[in-house]
C-alpha positions in Angstrom: 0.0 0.0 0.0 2.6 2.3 1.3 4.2 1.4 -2.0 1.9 2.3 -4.2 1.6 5.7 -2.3 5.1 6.0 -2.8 5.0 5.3 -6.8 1.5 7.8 -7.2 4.0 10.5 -5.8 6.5 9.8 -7.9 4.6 10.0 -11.2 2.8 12.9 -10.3 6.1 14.8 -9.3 7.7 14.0 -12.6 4.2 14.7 -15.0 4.5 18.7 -13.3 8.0 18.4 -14.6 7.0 17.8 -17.8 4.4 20.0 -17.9 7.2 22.6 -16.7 9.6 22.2 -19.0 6.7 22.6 -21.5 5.6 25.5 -20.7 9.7 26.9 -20.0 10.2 25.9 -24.0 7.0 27.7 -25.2 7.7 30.9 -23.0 11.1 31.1 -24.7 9.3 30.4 -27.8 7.4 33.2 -27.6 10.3 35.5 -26.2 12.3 35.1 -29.5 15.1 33.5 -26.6 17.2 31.7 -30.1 20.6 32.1 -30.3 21.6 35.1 -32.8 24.0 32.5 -34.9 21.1 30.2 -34.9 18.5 32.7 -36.3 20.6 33.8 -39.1 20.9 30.5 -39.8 17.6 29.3 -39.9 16.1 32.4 -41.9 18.9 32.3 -44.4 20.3 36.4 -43.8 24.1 37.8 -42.9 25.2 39.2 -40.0 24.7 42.6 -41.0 20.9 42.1 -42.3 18.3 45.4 -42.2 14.8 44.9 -41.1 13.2 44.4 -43.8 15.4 41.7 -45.5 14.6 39.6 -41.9 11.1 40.3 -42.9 11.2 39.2 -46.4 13.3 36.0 -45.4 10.5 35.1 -42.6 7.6 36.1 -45.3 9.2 33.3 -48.0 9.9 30.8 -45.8 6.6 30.9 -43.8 5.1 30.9 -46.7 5.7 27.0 -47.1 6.3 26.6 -43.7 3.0 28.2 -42.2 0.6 24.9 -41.1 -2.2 26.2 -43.4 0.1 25.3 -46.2 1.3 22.2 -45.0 3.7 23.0 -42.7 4.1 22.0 -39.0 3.4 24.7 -36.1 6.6 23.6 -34.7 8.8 25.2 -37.4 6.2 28.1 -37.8 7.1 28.8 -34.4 11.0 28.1 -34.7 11.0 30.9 -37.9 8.5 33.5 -35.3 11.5 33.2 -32.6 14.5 33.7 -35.5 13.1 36.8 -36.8 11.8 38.8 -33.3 15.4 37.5 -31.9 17.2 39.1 -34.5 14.9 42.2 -35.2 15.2 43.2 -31.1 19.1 42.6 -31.4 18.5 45.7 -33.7 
């Protein structure tokens, strides 16, 4: 019994880690928290990009990768964080 107890404790602990770590990545998600490197990466733009070629990087490549047009909200997401990253390092 005590056992049991024990084990209910355990796997409720670690589900509201989870859940945690969850919400942690989507918070940073949303903050734009990527790596600078990373972002210029991802959207394809030098070091020394402007504003609006950020913006017409992100507008191409969502344009495939937005989940109306078949892509996943997972990369949609990963493309939102590149470009507000690197357009408030501006």
């Amino acid at each position: 019994m005590m056992l049991l107890a024990v084990l209910a404790v355990g796997v409720a602990f670690w589900a509201l880690v989870q859940l945690g770590r969850r919400a942690d990545a989507e918070k940073r998600a949303r903050r734009g928290a990527m790596p600078l490197a990373e972002a210029r990466a991802l959207l394809g733009v030098g070091e020394g990009a402007s504003a609006r070629e950020i913006n017409d990087a992100w507008r191409r490549l969502m344009a495939r990768a937005h989940p109306d047009q078949g892509g996943t909200e997972g990369l949609a997401a990963q493309l939102n964080a590149a470009r507000d990253s690197l357009l408030n390092a501006r």
